[in-house]
BAFIRO-231054 format. One record per residue (C-alpha): x, y, z; residue number from 1. Coordinates in steps of 0.1 Angstrom, whole numbers, padded with zeros to 4 digits. Layout:
SITE     x     y     z seq
SITE     X     Y     Z NUM
...
END
This chain:
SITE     x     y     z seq
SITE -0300 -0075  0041   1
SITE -0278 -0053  0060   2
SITE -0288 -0040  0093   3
SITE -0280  0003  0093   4
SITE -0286  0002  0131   5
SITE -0265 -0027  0138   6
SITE -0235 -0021  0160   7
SITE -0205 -0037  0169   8
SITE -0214 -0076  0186   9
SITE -0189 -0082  0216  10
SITE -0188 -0121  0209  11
SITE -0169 -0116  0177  12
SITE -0142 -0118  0198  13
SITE -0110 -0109  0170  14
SITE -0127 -0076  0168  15
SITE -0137 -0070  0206  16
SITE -0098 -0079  0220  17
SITE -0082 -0054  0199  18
SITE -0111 -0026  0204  19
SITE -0106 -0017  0235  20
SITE -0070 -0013  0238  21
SITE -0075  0006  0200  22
SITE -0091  0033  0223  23
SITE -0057  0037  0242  24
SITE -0032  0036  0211  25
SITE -0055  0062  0196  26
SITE -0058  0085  0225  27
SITE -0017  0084  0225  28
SITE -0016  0091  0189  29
SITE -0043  0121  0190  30
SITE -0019  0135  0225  31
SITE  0014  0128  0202  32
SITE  0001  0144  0172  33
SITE -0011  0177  0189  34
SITE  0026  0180  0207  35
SITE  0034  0186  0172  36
SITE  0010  0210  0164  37
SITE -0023  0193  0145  38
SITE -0021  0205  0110  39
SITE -0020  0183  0081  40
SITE -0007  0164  0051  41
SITE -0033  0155  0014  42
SITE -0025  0118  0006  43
SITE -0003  0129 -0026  44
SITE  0012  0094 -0025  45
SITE  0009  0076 -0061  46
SITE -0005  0043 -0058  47
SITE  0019  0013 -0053  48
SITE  0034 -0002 -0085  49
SITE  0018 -0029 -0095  50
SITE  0051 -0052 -0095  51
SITE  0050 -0084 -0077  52
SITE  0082 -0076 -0061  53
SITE  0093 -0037 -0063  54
SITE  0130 -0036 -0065  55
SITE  0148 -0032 -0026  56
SITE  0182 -0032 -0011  57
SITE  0189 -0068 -0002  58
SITE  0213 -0058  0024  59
SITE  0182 -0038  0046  60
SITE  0152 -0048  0060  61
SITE  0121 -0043  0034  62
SITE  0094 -0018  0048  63
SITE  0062 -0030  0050  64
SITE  0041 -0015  0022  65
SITE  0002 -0009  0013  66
SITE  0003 -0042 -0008  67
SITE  0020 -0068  0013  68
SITE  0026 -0094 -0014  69
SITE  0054 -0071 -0029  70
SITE  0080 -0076  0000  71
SITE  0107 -0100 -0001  72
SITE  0115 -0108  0031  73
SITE  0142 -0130  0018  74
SITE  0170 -0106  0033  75
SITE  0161 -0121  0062  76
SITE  0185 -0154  0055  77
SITE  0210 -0133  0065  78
SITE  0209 -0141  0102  79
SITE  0225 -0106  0114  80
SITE  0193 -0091  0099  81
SITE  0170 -0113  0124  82
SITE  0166 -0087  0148  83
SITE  0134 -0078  0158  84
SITE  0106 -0099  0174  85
SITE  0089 -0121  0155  86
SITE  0116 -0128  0126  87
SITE  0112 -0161  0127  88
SITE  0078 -0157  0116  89
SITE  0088 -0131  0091  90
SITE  0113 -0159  0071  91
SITE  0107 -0198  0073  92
SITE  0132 -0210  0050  93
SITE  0118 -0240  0028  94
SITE  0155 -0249  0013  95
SITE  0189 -0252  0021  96
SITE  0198 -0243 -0016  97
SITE  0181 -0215 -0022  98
SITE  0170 -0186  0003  99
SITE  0143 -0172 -0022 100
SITE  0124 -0200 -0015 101
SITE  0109 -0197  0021 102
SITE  0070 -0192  0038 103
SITE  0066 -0153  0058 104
SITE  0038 -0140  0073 105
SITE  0020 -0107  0087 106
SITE -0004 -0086  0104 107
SITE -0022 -0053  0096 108
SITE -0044 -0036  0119 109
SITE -0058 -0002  0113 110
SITE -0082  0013  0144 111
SITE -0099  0046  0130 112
SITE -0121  0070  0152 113
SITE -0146  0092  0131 114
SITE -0164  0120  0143 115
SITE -0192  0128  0116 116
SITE -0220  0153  0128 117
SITE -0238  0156  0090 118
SITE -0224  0126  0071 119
SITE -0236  0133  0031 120
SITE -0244  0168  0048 121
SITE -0278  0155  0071 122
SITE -0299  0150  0040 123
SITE -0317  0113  0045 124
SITE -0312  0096  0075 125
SITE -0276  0105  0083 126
SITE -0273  0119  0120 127
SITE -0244  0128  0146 128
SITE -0226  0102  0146 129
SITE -0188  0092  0165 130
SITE -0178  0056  0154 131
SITE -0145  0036  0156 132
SITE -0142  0018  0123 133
SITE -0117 -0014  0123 134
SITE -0097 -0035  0101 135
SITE -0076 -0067  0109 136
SITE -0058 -0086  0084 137
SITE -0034 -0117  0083 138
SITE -0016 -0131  0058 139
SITE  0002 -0159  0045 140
SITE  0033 -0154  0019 141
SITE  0046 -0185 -0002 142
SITE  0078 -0180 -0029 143
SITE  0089 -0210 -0042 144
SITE  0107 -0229 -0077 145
SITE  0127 -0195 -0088 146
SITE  0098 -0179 -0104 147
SITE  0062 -0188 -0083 148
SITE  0046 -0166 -0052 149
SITE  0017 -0178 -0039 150
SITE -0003 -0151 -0014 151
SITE -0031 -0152  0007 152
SITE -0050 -0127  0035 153
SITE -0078 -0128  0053 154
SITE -0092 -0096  0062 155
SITE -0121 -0084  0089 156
SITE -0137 -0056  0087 157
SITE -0157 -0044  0119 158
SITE -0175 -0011  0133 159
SITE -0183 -0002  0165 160
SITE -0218  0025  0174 161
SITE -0220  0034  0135 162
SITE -0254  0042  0131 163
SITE -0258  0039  0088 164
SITE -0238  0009  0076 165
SITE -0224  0013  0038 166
SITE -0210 -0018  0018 167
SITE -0172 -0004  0028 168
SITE -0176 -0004  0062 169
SITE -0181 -0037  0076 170
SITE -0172 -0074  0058 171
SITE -0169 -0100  0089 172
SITE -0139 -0130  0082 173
SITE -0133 -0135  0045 174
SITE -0109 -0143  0018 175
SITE -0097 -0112  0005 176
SITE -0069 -0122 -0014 177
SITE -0056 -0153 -0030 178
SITE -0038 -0153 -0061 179
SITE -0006 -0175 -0074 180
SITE  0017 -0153 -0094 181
SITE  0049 -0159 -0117 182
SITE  0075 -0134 -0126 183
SITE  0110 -0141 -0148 184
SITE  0129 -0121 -0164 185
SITE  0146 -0126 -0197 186
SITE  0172 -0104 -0218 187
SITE  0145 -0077 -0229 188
SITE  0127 -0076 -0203 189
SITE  0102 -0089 -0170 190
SITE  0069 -0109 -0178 191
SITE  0046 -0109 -0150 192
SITE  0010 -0129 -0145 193
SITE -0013 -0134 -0118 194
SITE -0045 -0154 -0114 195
SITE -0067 -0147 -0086 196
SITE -0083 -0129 -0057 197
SITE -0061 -0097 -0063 198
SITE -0059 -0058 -0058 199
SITE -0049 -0029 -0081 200
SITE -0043  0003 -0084 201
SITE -0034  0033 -0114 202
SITE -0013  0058 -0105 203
SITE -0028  0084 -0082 204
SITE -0058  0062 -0077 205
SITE -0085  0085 -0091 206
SITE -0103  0069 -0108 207
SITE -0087  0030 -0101 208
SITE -0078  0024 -0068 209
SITE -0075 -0002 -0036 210
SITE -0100  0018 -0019 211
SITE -0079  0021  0016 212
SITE -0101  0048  0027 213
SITE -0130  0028  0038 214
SITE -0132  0000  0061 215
SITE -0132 -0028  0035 216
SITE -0106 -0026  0007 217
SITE -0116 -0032 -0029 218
SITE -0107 -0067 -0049 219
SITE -0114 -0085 -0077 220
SITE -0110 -0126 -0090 221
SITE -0087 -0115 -0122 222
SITE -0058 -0129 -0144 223
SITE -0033 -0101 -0149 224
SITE -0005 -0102 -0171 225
SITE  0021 -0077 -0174 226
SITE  0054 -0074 -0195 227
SITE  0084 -0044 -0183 228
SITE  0112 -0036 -0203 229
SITE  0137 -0002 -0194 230
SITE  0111  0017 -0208 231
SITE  0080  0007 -0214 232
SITE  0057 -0014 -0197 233
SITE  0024 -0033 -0213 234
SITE -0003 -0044 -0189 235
SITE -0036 -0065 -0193 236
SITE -0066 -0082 -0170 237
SITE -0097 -0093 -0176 238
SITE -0118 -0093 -0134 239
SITE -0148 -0095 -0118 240
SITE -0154 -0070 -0085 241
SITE -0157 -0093 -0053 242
SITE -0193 -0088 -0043 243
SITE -0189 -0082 -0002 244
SITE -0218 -0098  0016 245
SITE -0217 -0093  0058 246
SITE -0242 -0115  0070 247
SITE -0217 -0145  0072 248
SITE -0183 -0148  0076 249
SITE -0166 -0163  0042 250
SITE -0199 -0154  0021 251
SITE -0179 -0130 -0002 252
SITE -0185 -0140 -0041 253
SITE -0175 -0131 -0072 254
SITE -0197 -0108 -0088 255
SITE -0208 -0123 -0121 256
SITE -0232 -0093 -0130 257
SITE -0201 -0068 -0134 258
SITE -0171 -0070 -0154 259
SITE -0137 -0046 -0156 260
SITE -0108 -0054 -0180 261
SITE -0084 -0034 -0196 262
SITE -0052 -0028 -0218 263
SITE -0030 -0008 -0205 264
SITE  0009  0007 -0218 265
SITE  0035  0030 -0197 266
SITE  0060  0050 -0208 267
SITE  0093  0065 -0190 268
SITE  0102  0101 -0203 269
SITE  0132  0121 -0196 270
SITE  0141  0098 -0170 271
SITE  0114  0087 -0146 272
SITE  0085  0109 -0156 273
SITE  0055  0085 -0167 274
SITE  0033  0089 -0203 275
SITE  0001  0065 -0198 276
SITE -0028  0055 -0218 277
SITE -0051  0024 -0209 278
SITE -0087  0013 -0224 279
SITE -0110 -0003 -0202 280
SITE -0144 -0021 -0206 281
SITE -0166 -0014 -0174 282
SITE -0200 -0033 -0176 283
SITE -0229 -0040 -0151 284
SITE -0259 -0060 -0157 285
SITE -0289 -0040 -0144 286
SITE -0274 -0004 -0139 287
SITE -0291  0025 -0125 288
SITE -0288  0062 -0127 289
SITE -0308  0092 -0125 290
SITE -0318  0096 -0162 291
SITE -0309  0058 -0174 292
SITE -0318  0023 -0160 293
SITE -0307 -0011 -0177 294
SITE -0274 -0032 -0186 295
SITE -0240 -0009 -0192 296
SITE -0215 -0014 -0214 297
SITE -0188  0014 -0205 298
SITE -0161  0021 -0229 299
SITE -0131  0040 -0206 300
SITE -0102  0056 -0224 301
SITE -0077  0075 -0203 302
SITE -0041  0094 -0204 303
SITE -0020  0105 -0182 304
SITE  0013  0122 -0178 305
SITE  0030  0126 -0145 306
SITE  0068  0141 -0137 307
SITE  0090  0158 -0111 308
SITE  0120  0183 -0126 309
SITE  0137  0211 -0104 310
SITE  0114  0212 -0076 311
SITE  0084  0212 -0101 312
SITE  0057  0178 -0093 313
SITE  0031  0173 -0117 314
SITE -0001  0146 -0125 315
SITE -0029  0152 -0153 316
SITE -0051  0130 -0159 317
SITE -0080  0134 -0187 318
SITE -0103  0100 -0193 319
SITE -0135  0097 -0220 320
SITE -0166  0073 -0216 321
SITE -0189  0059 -0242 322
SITE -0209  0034 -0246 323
SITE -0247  0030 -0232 324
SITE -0271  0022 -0206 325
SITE -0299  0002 -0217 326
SITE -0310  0022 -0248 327
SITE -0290  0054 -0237 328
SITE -0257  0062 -0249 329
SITE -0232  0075 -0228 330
SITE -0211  0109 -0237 331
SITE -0193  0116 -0204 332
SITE -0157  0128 -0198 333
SITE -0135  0137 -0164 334
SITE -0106  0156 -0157 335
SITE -0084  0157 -0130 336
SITE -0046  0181 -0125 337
SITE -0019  0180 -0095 338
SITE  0007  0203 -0099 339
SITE  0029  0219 -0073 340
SITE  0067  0233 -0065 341
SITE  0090  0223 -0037 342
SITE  0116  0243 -0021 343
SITE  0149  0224 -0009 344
SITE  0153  0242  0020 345
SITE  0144  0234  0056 346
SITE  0110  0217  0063 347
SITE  0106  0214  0026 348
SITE  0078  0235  0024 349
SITE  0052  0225 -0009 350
SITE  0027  0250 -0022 351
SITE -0001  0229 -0045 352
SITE -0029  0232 -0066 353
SITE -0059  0208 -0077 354
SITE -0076  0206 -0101 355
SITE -0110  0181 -0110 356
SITE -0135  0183 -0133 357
SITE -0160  0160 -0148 358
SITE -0196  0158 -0165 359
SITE -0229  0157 -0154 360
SITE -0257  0146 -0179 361
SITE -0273  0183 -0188 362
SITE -0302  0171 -0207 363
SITE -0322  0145 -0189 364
SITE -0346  0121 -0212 365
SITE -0327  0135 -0243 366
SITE -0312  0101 -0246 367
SITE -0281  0105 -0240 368
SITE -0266  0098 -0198 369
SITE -0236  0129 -0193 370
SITE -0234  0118 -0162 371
SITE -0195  0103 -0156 372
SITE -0188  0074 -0142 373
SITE -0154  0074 -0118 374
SITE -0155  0038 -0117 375
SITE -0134  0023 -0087 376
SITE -0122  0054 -0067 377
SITE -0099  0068 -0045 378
SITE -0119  0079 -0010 379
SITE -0094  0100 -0002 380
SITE -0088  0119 -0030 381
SITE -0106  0147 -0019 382
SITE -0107  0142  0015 383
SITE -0122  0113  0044 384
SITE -0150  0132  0049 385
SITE -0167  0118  0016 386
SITE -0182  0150  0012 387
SITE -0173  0150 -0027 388
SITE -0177  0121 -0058 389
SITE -0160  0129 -0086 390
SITE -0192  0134 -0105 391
SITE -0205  0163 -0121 392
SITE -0182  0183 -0106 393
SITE -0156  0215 -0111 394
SITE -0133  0212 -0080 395
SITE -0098  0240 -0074 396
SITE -0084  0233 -0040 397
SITE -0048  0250 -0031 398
SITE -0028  0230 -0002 399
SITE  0005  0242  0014 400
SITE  0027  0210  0028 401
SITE  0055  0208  0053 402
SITE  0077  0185  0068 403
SITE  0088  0199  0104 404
SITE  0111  0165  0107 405
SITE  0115  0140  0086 406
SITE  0089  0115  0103 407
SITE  0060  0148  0105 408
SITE  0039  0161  0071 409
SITE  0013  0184  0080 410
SITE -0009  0197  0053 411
SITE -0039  0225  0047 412
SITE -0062  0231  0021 413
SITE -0094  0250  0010 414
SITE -0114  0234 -0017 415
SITE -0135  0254 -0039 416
SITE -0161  0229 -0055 417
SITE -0190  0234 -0082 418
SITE -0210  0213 -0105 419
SITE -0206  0214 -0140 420
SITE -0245  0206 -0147 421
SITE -0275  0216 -0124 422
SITE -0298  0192 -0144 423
SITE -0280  0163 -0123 424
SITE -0274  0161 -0089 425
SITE -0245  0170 -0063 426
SITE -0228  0139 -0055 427
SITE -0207  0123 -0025 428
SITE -0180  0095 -0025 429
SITE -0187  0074 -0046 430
SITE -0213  0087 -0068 431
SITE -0239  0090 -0051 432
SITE -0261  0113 -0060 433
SITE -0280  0137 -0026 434
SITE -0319  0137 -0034 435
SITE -0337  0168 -0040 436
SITE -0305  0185 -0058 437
SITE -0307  0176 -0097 438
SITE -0323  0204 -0116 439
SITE -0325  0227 -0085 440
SITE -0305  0256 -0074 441
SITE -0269  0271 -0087 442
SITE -0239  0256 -0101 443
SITE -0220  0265 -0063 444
SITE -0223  0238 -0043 445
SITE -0198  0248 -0008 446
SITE -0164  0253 -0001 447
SITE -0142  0231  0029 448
SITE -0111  0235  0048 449
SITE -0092  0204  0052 450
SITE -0061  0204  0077 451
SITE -0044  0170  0084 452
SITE -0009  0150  0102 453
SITE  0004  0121  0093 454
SITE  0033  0106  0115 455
SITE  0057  0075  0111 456
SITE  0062  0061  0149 457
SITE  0087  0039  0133 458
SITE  0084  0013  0104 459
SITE  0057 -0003  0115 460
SITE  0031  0017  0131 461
SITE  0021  0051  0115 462
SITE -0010  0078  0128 463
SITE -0031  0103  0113 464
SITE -0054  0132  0121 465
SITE -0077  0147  0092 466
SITE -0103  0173  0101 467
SITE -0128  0189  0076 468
SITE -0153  0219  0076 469
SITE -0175  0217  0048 470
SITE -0197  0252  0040 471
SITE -0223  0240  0019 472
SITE -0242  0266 -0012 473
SITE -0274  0269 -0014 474
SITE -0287  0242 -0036 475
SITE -0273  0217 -0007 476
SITE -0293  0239  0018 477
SITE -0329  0238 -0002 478
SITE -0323  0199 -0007 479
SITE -0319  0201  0034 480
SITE -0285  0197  0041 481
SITE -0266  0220  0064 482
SITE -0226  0221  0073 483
SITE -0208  0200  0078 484
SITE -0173  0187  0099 485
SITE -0154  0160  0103 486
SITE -0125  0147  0124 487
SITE -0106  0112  0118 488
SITE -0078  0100  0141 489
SITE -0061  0068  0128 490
SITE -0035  0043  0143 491
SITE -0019  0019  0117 492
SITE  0002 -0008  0129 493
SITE  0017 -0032  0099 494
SITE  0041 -0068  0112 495
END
């Protein structure tokens, strides 16, 4: 059972050395930031490919990315390139024949202050509430015989005077990845496989993603396979979601009630603008939702095209869901559209526009559950407040982003956000759905201002400051929820 008054325990002593000198770094970050005027940037970032190893100028230094297994830090047998502290932890060559085959390893550590005063808007028990949310990981990074990686990290996830503890907040010492993976290339192409404690991610992340917003990142035990020629690429896993348990440390399992594979193809238009399609079977034993209860067989199909021509960025998604929940079939669909232009002139100033929609069930006890799953998402596709799931939703948000120097985005937004059913409820990140809403009140649900910074200190340690106000409609009000706001100052350092 998880404790929701439970706060951080000084003897876990990884988590209590780095917590209080997290307090300075962040304090420094939150001065630095508003010396550059605190507006701010939408995570627009795609999700990392999905390579093992993303292709990288051997003569440079790889930056360290959001998946640390894709880095070859084999540039590093170059001794004039051994010039920071700690190289000799980044490459440990294992031969004197061949310089891919060598032993690195690394560090992330990501200290986040929130400042929540109506988390899921003060209905239930969800008070005022300034937390410090924490996340250390190490890993271990093995390439060996030509072809073979072999890639572990630990990862612990901590809080600190959070008062309500969700299952993505806190996961003390565990195993978070560990997977053996073999890439080689022949004459039409690159074959790719993985088996394992792994991560993944689709494209924007809607709707598939490594869940970095939260504390505790999303994985699964899978075999992947995945075959890339100049133009098309064909991918398939079968996985089971980790269950995260935080009693214990190591007490993580893999979750034999739920099941996620899929069959996935990409294609390169015009260049490198991306045509997708990929079918996915989503079940859980034991489901439950507001109008359905019982096993779920899921049966996702999604498309998506996404480009950049003349200034002009682009990503539209559209994904359908069938299937059924114990005796209830399922007829649910989502939508979701990024477009926006770029001048090339001076702070390269981007106007945007998003666009979400997806179903709520509109008939409840008809038989039939509207209500649409998102399956693995993106917290931060909205925004780190995790005042909107993309459920049962209609959601228009215009941003304008700017890049005062090269190192600075600011971005700011107002989101405009509906439901598309008032039978079902008003949901939060996730999907979970706020009591007292499904059937009751108007199809408005609020509007939010969102203004956020995101700054690169250097390749290795990167800050942010988000800030939300949320004006909630009236059907949030009668359900008793009020406004809400938000403010989020991270520090991200990555060895």
């Amino acid at each position: 059972m998880r404790e929701a008054g439970r706060v951080f325990d000084p003897s876990y002593v990884a988590a209590g050395a780095i917590a209080a000198p997290a307090r300075s770094i962040l304090a420094g970050l939150l001065l630095g930031l508003s010396l550059a005027s605190a507006v701010a940037h939408a995570q627009d970032e795609s999700a990392d490919s999905t390579l093992v190893t993303p292709v990288q100028n051997q003569a440079e230094r790889p930056t360290p990315r959001s998946n640390r297994w894709q880095e070859d830090w084999s540039v590093l047998a170059d001794p004039s390139l051994r010039t920071q502290w700690g190289d000799a932890l980044k490459y440990l060559s294992l031969s004197d024949s061949d310089p891919k085959t060598y032993l690195s390893f690394g560090v992330n550590l990501r200290e986040r202050t929130e400042m929540q005063d109506a988390s899921s808007f003060g209905i239930g028990h969800n008070p005022n509430n300034t937390y410090l949310l924490q996340r250390l990981q190490l890993h271990a990074d093995l390439r060996f015989a030509s072809y073979w990686q072999a890639f572990v990290q630990f990862e612990d996830a901590r809080t600190m005077n959070k008062q309500v503890i969700s299952g993505a907040d806190r996961n003390p010492w565990d195993l978070r990845l560990a997977f053996v993976a073999y890439v080689r290339t022949f004459a039409g192409g690159t074959f790719k496989a993985r088996v394992g404690r792994q991560d993944f991610a689709f494209d924007l992340q809607r709707f598939v993603s490594l869940r970095d917003g939260p504390n505790v990142r999303q994985s699964f035990d899978a075999i992947w396979a995945d075959w890339e020629g100049s133009k098309w690429r064909f991918i398939g896993f079968l996985s089971q979601p980790v269950q995260y348990n935080d009693e214990h440390p190591f007490d993580d399992t893999s979750n034999h009630h739920f099941r996620f594979h899929t069959l996935r193809v990409e294609r390169l238009l015009w260049g490198k603008d991306e045509l997708s399609a990929y079918y996915s079977l989503y079940s859980r034993d034991n489901a439950h939702y507001l109008d359905a209860v019982g096993d779920e067989h899921r049966d996702v199909y999604d498309v998506r095209f996404a480009g950049n021509q003349s200034g002009v960025d682009w990503d539209l998604e559209a994904m359908a869901q069938r299937g059924h929940v114990g005796v209830k079939d399922i007829n649910a669909w989502g939508t979701g559209a990024r477009v926006g232009y770029t001048w090339p002139v001076t702070w390269s100033p981007r106007i945007g526009l998003q666009m979400d929609a997806a179903s709520g069930d509109r008939h409840p006890g008809d038989g039939t559950v509207g209500t649409f799953n998102p399956l693995f998402p993106n917290g931060y596709y909205f925004t780190l407040a995790a005042y909107t799931g993309y459920t049962n939703l209609r959601h228009v948000k215009p941003s304008v982003t700017i890049k005062p120097v090269s190192r600075l985005t600011l971005m700011a937004a107002v989101g405009f956000q509906w439901r598309e059913s008032t039978a079902d409820a008003i949901y939060v990140q996730p999907n979970i759905p706020l009591p007292g809403t499904a059937g009751q009140g108007s199809k408005w649900t609020g509007a939010y201002g969102q203004v956020r910074a995101d700054y690169a200190f250097n390749a290795n340690f990167t800050g942010a400051v988000e800030a939300v106000h949320y004006d909630v409609g009236r059907a949030i009000r009668m359900a008793g929820g009020r406004d809400a706001d938000y403010v989020g100052v991270e520090g991200k350092f990555m060895w």
